[in-house]
C-alpha positions as CSV (number, residue, x, y, z in Angstrom):
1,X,-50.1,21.5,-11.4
2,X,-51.0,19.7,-8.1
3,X,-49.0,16.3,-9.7
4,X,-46.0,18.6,-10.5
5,X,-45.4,20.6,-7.1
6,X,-45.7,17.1,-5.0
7,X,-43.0,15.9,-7.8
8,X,-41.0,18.6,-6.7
9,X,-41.4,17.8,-3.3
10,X,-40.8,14.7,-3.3
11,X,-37.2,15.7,-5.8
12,X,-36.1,18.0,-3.0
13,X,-36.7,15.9,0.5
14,X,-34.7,13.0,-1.7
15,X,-31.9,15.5,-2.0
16,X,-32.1,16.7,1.7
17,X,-31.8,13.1,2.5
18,X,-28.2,13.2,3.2
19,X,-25.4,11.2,1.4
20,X,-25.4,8.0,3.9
21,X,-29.2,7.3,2.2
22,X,-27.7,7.8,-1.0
23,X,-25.0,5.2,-1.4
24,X,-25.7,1.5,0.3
25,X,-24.1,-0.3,2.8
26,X,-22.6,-4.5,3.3
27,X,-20.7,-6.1,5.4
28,X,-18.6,-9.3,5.4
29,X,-16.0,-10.9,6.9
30,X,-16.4,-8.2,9.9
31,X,-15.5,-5.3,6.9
32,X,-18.0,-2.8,6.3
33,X,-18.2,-1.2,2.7
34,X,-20.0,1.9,1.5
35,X,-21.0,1.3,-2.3
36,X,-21.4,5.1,-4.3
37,X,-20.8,3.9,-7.6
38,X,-22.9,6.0,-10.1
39,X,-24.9,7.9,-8.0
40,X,-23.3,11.2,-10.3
41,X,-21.3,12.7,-7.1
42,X,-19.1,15.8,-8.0
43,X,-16.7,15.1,-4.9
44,X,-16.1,11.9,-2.2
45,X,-19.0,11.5,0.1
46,X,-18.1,13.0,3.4
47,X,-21.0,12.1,5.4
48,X,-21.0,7.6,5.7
49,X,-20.6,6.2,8.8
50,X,-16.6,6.5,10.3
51,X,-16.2,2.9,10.5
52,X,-16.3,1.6,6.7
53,X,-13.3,0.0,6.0
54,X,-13.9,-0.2,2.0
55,X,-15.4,2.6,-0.6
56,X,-16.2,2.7,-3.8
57,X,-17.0,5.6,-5.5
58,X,-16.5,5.0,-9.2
59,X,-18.5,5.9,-12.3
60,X,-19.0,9.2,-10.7
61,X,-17.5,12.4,-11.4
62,X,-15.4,13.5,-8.9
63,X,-12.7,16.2,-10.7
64,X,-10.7,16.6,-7.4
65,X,-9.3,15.1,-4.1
66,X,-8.7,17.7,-1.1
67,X,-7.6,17.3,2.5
68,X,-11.0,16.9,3.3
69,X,-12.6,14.1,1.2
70,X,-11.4,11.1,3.5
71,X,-10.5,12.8,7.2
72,X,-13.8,11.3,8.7
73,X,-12.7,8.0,7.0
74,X,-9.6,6.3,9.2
75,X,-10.4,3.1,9.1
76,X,-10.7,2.1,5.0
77,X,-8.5,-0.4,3.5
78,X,-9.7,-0.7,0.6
79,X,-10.5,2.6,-1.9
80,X,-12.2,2.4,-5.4
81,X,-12.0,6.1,-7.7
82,X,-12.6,3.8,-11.1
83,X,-14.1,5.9,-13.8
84,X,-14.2,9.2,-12.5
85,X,-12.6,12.5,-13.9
86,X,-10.0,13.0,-11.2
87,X,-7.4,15.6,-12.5
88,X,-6.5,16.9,-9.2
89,X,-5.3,15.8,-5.5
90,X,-4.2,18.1,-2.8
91,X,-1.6,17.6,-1.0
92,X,-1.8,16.1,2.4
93,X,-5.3,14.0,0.9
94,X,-3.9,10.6,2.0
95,X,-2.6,11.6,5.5
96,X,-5.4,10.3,7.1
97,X,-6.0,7.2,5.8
98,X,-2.9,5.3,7.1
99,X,-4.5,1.8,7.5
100,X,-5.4,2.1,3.4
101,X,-3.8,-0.9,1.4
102,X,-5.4,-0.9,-1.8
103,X,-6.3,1.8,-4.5
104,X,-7.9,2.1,-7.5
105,X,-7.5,5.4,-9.5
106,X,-7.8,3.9,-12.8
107,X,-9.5,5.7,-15.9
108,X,-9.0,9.2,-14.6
109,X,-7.2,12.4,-15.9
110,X,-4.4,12.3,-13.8
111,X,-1.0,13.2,-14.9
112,X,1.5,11.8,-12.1
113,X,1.0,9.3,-9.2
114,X,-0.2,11.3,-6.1
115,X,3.0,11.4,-4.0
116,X,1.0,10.9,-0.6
117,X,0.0,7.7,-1.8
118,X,3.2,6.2,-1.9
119,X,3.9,7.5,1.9
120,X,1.5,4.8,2.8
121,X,2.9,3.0,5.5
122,X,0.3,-0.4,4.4
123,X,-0.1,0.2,1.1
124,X,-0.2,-3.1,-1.1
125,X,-1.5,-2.4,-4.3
126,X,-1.7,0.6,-6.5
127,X,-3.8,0.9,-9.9
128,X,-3.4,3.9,-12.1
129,X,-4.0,2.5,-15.4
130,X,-5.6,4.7,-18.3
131,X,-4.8,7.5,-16.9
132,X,-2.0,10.4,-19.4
133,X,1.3,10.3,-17.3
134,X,3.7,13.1,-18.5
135,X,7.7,12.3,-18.8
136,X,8.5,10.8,-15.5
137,X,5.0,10.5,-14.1
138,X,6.1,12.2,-11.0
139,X,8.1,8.7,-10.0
140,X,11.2,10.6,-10.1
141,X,10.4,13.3,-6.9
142,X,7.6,10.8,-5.6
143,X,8.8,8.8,-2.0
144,X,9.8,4.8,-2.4
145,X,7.0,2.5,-1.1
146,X,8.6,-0.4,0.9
147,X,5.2,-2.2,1.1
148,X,4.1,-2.0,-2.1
149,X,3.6,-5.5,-4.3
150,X,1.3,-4.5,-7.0
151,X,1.8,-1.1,-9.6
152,X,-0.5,-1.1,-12.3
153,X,0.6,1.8,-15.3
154,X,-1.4,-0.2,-18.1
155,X,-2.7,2.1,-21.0
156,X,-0.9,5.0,-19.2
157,X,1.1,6.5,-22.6
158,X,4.4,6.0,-21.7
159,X,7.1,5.9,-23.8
160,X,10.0,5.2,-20.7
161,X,9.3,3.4,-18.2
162,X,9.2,5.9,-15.2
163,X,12.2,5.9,-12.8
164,X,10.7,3.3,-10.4
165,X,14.1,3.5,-7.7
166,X,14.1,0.3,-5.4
167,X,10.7,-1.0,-4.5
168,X,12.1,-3.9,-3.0
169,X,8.4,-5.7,-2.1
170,X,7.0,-5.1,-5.3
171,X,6.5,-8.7,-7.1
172,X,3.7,-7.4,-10.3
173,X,4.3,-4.6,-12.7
174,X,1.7,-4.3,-15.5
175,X,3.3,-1.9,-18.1
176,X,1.0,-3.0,-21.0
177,X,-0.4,-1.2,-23.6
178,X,1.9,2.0,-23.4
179,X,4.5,3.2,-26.7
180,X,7.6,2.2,-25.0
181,X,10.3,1.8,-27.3
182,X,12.9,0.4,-25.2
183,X,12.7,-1.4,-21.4
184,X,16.2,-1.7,-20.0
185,X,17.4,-4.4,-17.3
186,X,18.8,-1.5,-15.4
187,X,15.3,0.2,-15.1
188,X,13.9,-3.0,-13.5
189,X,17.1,-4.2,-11.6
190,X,16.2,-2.8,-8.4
191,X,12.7,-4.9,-8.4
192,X,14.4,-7.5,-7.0
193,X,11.2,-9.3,-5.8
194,X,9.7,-9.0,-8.8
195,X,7.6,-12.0,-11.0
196,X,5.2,-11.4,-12.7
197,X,5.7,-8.5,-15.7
198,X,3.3,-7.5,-18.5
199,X,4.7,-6.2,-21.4
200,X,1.5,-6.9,-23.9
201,X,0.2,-4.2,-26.2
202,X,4.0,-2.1,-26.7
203,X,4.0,-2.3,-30.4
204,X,7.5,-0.2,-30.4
205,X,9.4,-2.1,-28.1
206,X,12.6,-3.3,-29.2
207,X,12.1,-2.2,-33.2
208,X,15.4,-0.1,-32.9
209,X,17.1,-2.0,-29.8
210,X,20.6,-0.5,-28.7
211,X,23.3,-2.9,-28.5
212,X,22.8,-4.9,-25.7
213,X,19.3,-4.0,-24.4
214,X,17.3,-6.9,-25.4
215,X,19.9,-9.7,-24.5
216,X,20.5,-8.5,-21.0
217,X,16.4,-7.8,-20.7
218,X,16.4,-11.7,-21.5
219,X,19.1,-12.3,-19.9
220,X,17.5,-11.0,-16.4
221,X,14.4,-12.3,-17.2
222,X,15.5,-15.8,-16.9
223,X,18.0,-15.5,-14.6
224,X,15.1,-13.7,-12.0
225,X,12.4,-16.2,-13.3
226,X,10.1,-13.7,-14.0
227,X,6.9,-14.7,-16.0
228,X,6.2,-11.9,-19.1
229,X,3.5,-12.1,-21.0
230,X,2.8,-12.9,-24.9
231,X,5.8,-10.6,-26.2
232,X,9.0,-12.5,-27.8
233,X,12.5,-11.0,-26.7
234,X,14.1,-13.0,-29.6
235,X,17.4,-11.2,-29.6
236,X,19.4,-13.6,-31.7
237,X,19.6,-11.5,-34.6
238,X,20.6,-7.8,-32.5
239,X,23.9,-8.5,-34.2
240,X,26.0,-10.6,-36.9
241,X,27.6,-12.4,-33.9
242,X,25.5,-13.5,-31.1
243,X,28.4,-14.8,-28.6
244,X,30.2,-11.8,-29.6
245,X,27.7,-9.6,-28.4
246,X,26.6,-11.7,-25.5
247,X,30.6,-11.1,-24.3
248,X,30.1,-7.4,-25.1
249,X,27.5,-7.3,-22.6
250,X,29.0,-9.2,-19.7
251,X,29.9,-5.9,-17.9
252,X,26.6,-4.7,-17.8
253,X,24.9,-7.8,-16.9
254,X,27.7,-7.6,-13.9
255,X,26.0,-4.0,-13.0
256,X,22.3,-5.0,-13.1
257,X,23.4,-7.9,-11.1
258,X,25.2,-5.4,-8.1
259,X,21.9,-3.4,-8.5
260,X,19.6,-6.3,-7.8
261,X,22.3,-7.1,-4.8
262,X,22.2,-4.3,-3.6
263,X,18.1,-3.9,-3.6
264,X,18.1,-7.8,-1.6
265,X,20.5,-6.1,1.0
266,X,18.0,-3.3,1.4
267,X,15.2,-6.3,2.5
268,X,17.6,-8.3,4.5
269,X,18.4,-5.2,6.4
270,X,14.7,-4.2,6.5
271,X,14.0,-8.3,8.1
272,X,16.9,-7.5,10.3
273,X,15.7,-4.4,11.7
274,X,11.7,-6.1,12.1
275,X,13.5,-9.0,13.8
276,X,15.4,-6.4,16.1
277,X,12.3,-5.0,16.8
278,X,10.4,-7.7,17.5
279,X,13.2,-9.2,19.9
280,X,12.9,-6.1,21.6
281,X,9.5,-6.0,22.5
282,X,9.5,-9.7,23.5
283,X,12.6,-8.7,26.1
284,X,10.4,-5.9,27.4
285,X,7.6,-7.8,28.0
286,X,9.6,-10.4,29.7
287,X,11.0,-7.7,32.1
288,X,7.7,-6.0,32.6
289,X,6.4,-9.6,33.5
290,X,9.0,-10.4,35.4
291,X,8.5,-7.7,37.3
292,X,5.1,-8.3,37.8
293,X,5.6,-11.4,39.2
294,X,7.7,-10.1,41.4
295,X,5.4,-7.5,42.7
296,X,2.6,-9.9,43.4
297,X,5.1,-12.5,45.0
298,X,6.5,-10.0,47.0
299,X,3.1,-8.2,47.6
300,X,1.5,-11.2,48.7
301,X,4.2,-12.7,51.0
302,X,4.3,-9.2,52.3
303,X,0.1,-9.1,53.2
304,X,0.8,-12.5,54.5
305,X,3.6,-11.2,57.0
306,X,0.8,-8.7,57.6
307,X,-2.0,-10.9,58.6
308,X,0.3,-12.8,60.6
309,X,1.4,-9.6,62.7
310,X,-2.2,-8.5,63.1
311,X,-3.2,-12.1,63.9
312,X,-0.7,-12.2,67.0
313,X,-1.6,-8.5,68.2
314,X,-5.0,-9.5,68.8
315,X,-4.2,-12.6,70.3
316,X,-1.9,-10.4,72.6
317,X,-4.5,-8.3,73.4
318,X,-7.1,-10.6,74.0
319,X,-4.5,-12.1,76.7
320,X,-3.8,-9.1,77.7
321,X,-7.6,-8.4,78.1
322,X,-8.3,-11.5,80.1
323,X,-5.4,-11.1,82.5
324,X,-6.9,-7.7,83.9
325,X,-10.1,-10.0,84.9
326,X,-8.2,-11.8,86.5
């Protein structure tokens, strides 16, 4: 009996502990990360120190993010959800974590891409593999990332690919292992940075190709020298005449190529406008030195013309002084 109540004891000062006793810390390269992994949490930790720049919380069971889960938590780059049973994120979750560059919400019950994440002014890369996205996967109302470079929808059960829009930083797309049936060059036209597509594991693509699908999907392909991986686009039998059809599809090879145009416009303006800025804030900080120098030339030829008059009043005093002596 004795054995037992100390056991409970002991059970119930471990759970008073606090969270930050729970979970372990490590730093390196100056970055301090909270590990949580499988510690069987029912929500994010809201109690580790402020100044962790990465977390992972996977292999957990976390069902929802709210507005709350990461406000103490400004500084984090990196985030890790892995494994968890995430089906819901409030709105407004992500709002304070504006230096975050990488997420992981893969293996979760989610059913679109949480829109704040893609409001991100630093985010880099994005993982939501294995998790059910419905129709459009909520690309269609969710914002356009300009600093995005990685999207991961690998295992996600698509059968379209979701309208993407212009992502114009975005170099790897990992589509794999969805039921998509067809994968047009005018769904990936405005990637126009993009290099590196999986298409592995989509056992119904291109069995009942429209005319011209697969050719101008080649087509692009080597034209943009992306690499794709392990699937054949062998589009030399879509049709009884191959130049025929490769004619056919001349005017809409002419559109995808206008939409990749106009997606390179959108990062030359977007250089243009960094340069702009950039030139402006050198020019300011010329001017505010400039000035500066100024003040201290002028300040210090100014104390100098000070000295000088205080130097020759008490010399005209002390003459003054030794002529009534006299």
């Amino acid at each position: 009996m004795c054995r037992l109540l100390s056991w409970f004891l002991a059970l119930s000062v471990a759970l008073s502990a606090g969270e930050e006793h729970i979970c372990t810390y490590s730093t390196s390269f100056h970055m301090t990360t909270a590990d949580c992994s499988g510690r069987m949490f029912k929500h994010v930790p809201t109690t580790l120190s402020s100044d962790i720049k990465a977390l992972s919380a996977t292999y957990n069971r976390i069902r929802g993010l709210y507005k709350d889960s990461f406000k103490n938590y400004t500084y984090l780059k990196y985030l890790y959800l892995d494994n968890n049973m995430i089906s819901y994120i409030e709105n407004g979750t992500f709002d304070p974590l504006q230096q975050l560059e990488v997420v992981r919400l893969s293996h979760n019950a989610l059913e679109t891409v949480p829109v704040g994440i893609l409001q991100l002014p630093k985010l880099r890369k994005l993982f939501m593999d294995s998790n059910r996205l419905n129709g459009d996967g909520g690309f269609a109302v969710a914002p356009v990332s300009e600093t995005l470079e990685l999207l991961s929808l690998a295992n996600c059960h698509l059968e379209d690919l979701p309208p993407l829009g212009m992502y114009p930083k975005l170099s790897e797309l990992n589509i794999s292992g969805n039921e998509l049936k067809v994968l047009s060059s005018h769904q990936l036209a405005p990637l126009c940075s993009l290099h590196l597509l999986d298409l592995r594991e989509n056992p119904m693509l291109f069995k009942n190709p429209k005319d011209c699908e697969c050719q101008l999907l080649a087509t692009w392909i080597t034209q943009m020298n992306i690499y794709y991986a392990e699937i054949p686009l062998n589009c030399s039998n879509e049709t009884e005449n191959h130049t025929d059809s490769k004619l056919a599809c001349m005017p809409q090879l002419q559109e995808v190529t206008e939409m990749q145009q106009t997606c390179r416009t959108t990062i030359v303006k977007r250089k243009q406008r960094e340069s702009e800025l950039i030139n402006c804030l050198l020019i300011t900080l010329i001017v505010f030195a400039c000035i500066y120098i100024a003040y201290l030339v002028i300040g210090t030829k100014f104390k100098n013309h000070s000295l000088t008059e205080i130097r020759l009043e008490y010399q005209h005093g002390d003459r003054n002084r030794d002529t009534s002596y006299v």
